[in-house]
C-alpha positions in Angstrom: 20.1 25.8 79.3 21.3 26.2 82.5 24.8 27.0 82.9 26.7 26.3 86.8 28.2 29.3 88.6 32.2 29.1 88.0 33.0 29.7 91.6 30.3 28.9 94.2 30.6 30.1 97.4 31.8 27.7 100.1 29.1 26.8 102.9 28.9 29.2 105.3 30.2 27.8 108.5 28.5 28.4 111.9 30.3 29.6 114.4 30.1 28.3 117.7 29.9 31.0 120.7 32.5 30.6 123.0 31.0 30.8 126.8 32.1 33.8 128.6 32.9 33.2 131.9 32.1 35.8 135.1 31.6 35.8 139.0 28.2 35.2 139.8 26.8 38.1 141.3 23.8 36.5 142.7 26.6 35.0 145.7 26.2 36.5 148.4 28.5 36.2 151.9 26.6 35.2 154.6 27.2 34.2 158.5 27.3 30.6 158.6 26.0 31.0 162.0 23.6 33.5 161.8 22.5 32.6 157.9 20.4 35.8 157.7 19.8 36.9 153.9 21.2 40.5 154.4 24.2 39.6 156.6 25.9 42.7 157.5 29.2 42.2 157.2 31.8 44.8 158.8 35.5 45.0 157.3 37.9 45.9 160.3 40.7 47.2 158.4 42.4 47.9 161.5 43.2 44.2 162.7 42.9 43.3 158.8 39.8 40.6 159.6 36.1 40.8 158.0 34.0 39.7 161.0 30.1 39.5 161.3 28.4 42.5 162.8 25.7 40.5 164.4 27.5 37.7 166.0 30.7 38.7 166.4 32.4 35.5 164.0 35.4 36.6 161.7 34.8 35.7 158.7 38.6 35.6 157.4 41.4 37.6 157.6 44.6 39.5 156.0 41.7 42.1 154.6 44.0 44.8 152.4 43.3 48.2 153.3 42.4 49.9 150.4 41.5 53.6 151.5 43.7 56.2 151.8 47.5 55.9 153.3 46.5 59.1 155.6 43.2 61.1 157.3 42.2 63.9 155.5 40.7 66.7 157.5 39.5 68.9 154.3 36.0 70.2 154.5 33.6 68.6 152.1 34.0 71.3 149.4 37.1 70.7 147.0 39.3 68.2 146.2 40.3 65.7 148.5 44.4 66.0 148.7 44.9 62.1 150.3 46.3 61.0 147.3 47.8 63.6 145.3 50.8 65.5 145.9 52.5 66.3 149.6 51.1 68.3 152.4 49.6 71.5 151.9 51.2 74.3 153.2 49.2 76.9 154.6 51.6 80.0 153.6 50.7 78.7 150.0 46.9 79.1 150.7 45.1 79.9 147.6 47.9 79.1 145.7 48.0 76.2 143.1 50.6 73.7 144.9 51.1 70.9 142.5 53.7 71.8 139.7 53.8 70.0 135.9 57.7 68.9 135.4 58.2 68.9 131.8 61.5 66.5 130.6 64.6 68.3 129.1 65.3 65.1 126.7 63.9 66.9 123.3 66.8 65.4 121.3 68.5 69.3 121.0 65.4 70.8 119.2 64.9 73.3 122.2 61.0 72.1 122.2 61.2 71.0 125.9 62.4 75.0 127.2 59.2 76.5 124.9 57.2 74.0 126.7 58.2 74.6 130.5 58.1 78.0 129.7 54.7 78.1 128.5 53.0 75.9 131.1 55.0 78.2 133.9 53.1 81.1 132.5 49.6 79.2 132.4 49.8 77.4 135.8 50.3 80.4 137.7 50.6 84.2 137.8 53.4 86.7 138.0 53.0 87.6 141.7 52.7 83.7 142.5 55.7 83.1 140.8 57.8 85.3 142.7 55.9 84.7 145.9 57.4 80.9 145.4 60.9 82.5 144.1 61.3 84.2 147.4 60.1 81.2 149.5 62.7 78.9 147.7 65.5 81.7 148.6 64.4 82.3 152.0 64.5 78.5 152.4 68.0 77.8 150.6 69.7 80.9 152.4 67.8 79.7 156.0 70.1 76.7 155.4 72.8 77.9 154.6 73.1 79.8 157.6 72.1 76.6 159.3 68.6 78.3 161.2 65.8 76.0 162.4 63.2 75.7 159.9 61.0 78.0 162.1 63.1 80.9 161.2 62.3 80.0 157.6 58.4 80.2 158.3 58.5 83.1 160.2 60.7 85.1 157.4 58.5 83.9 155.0 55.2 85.1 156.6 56.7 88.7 156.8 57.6 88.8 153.4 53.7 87.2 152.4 52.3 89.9 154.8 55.0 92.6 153.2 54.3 91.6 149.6 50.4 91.7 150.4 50.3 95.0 151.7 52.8 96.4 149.0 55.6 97.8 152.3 59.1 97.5 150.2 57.6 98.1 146.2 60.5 99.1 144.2 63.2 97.5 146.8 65.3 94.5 145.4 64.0 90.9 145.8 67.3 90.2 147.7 67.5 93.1 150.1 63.8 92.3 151.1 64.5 88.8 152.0 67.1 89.6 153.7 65.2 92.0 156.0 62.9 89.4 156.5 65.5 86.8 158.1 67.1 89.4 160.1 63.6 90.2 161.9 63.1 86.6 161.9 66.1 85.8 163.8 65.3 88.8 166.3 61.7 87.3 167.1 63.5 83.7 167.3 65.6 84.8 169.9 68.5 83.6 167.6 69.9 86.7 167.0 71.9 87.6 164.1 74.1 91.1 162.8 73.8 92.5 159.8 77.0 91.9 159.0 76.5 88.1 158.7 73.1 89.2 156.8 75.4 91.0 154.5 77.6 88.5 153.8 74.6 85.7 153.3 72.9 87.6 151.2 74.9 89.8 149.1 73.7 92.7 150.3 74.9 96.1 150.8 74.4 97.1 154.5 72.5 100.5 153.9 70.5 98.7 151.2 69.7 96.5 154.1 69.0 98.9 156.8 66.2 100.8 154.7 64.2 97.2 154.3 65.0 96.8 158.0 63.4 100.4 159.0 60.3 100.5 156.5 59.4 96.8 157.8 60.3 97.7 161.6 57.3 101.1 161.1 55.0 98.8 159.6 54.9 96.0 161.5 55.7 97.9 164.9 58.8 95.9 165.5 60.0 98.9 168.1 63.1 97.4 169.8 60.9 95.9 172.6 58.1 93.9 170.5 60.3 90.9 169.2 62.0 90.6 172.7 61.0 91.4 176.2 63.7 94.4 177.6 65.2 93.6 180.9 65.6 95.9 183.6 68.1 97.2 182.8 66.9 98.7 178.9 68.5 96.0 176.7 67.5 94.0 174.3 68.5 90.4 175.2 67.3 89.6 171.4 70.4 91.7 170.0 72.9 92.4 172.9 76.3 90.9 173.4 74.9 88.2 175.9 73.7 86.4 173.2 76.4 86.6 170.7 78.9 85.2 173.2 76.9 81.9 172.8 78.2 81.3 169.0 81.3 83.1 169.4 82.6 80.5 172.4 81.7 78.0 170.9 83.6 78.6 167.7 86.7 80.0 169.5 86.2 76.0 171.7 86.4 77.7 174.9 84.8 75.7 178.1 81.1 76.7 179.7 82.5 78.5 182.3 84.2 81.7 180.0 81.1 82.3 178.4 79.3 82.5 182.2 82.0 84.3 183.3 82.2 86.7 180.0 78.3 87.3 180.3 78.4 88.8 184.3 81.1 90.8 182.9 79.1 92.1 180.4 76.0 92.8 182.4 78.6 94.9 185.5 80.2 96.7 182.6 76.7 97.5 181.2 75.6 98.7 184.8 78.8 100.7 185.3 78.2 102.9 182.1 81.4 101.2 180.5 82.1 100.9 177.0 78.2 102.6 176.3 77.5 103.6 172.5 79.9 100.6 171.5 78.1 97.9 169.0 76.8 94.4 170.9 79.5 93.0 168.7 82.3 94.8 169.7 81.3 94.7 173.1 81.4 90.3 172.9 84.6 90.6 171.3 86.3 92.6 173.8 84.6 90.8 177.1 85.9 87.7 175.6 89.2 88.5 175.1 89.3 90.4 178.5 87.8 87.0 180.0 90.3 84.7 178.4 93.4 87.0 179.8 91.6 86.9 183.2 91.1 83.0 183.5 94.5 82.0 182.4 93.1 81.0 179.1 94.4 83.3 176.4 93.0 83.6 172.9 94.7 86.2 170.5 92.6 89.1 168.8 93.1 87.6 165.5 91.1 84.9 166.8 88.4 86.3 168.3 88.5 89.1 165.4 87.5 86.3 162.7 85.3 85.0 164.7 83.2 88.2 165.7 83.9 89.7 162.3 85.2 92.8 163.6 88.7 94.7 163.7 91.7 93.1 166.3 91.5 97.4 167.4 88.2 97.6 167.9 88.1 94.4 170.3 91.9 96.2 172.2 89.9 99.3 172.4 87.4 98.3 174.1 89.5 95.7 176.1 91.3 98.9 177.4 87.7 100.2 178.4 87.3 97.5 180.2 90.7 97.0 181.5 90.8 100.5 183.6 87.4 99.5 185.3 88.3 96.1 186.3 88.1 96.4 189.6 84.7 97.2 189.0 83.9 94.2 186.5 85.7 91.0 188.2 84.0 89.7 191.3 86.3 89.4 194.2 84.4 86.0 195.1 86.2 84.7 192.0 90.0 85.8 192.7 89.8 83.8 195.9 88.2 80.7 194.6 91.3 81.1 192.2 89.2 81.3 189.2 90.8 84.8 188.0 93.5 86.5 189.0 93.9 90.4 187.9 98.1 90.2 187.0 97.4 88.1 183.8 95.5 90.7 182.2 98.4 92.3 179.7 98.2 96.6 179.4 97.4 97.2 176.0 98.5 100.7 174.5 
């Protein structure tokens, strides 16, 4: 006897395949002029229109561009860079220039600092790391003694060319750097003393000078490479001509002092007076012997905070200046009116 299964299985039910829907590939675009089977079709992404090559009919328009935002001039061998990242810089050649930011947000278990420290020392090497250190510094101290950014690239090629040759091994990070800006600023015709380095930087003066001389033999950087010397053997790069710029214009005193101030300068220079005296005390004193002489007076103090040197220094050399006038002021400006030799006070 026979007995029926319990629980038959239900019927199976067939299922029906859903069609799948897709773009024909066998369409083609063609001219509906020219009706050629291989139309050749050109994409002016330019004007935005898709026009026919042969005949010339546009085909339709508002085409989106989707190549790159900008040219790339690489050579065929590595990576193309149109996409990814910013523009190289060619001081960082050779050097990996994209950088992996890692989050701080680790919810206080510390995880985040391990990790940034640990892909730091796997992206890059020890030298490359404070090769971009120093860049960072040259470029942060650059601005904050407001210099164009073409200072910036010049310092930072002599300390690439100063940390590739090994020049200052031993010296500290900061007294290098700041040797770099200081020639910078001498072959940028934006002079700069080392006083105002000093006080930038943090750095002692003599530490300073020695960077300044081992760099100066290396590179050749003798007194007349960075600037060209005028006749008569200064250095228009670092003499007192070019400080009165900056100092006028922070003591607000009108175009015609600084001319003034500048042929006094160069007849004092010519006359042997005040020789062996630093370019800065030389501007500070020729400005306040100018301002006396044009009937616009500016105190020592002033022009002492100014130039960053003592209010007895700039009398001294006032009182240089002040026996030899006669020699220093033109007589072509005492009749125009211009100066006038009584208002100059006798410092003792």
């Amino acid at each position: 006897m026979a007995f029926a299964q319990p629980f038959p299985l239900a019927a199976a039910v067939q299922k029906t395949q859903q069609p799948t829907f897709g773009p024909d590939l066998a369409v083609r675009l063609i001219c509906p002029e020219c009706r050629d089977p291989n139309p050749n079709i050109v994409e002016e992404f330019g004007s935005g229109d898709l026009v026919c090559g042969s005949c010339g009919l546009v085909l339709g328009d508002r085409i989106v561009d989707t190549r790159s935002e900008w040219r790339t001039f690489a050579n065929d061998e590595g990576d193309d860079p149109s996409r990814v990242g910013a523009a190289s810089d060619p001081l960082l050649e050779g050097i990996e220039q994209l950088d992996t930011l890692i989050s701080f947000r680790d919810g206080g278990t510390g995880i985040a600092r391990e990790l940034q420290r640990a892909a730091s020392r796997s992206q890059s090497s020890r030298s490359e790391r404070n090769l971009l250190t120093a860049f960072r510094d040259i470029g942060s101290w650059c601005d904050q003694f407001s210099l164009p950014k073409t200072i910036s690239d010049i310092a930072k090629q002599l300390y690439k060319r100063s940390d590739e040759e090994k020049l200052l091994r031993g010296k500290p990070l900061e007294a290098v750097i700041a040797a770099c800006i200081f020639i910078a600023c001498r072959q940028a015709h934006v002079p700069r003393t080392f006083r105002e380095i000093c006080n930038l930087t943090h750095v002692s003066k003599k530490t300073l000078g020695q960077c300044y001389k081992a760099l100066e033999q290396a590179f050749n950087l003798s007194p007349g490479a960075t600037a060209q010397v005028n006749a008569n053997g200064s250095n228009p790069s670092t003499g007192p001509e070019n400080l009165l710029v900056r100092y006028c214009n922070h003591l607000d005193l009108p175009a015609n002092v600084q001319s003034i101030c500048g042929d006094i300068i160069v007849a004092a220079r010519k006359h042997g007076v005040a020789d062996g005296r630093s370019p800065v005390s030389i501007a500070g004193g020729a400005i306040y012997f100018t301002c006396h002489l044009l009937g616009k007076p500016k105190s020592s103090r002033d022009i002492s905070v100014v130039a960053g040197v003592s209010e007895g220094t700039i009398k001294l050399v006032y009182r240089l200046y002040f026996l030899e006038k006669e020699k220093l002021v033109k007589e072509e400006w005492i009749k125009e009116g211009r100066a006038d030799l009584d208002r100059l006070p006798v410092e003792r």
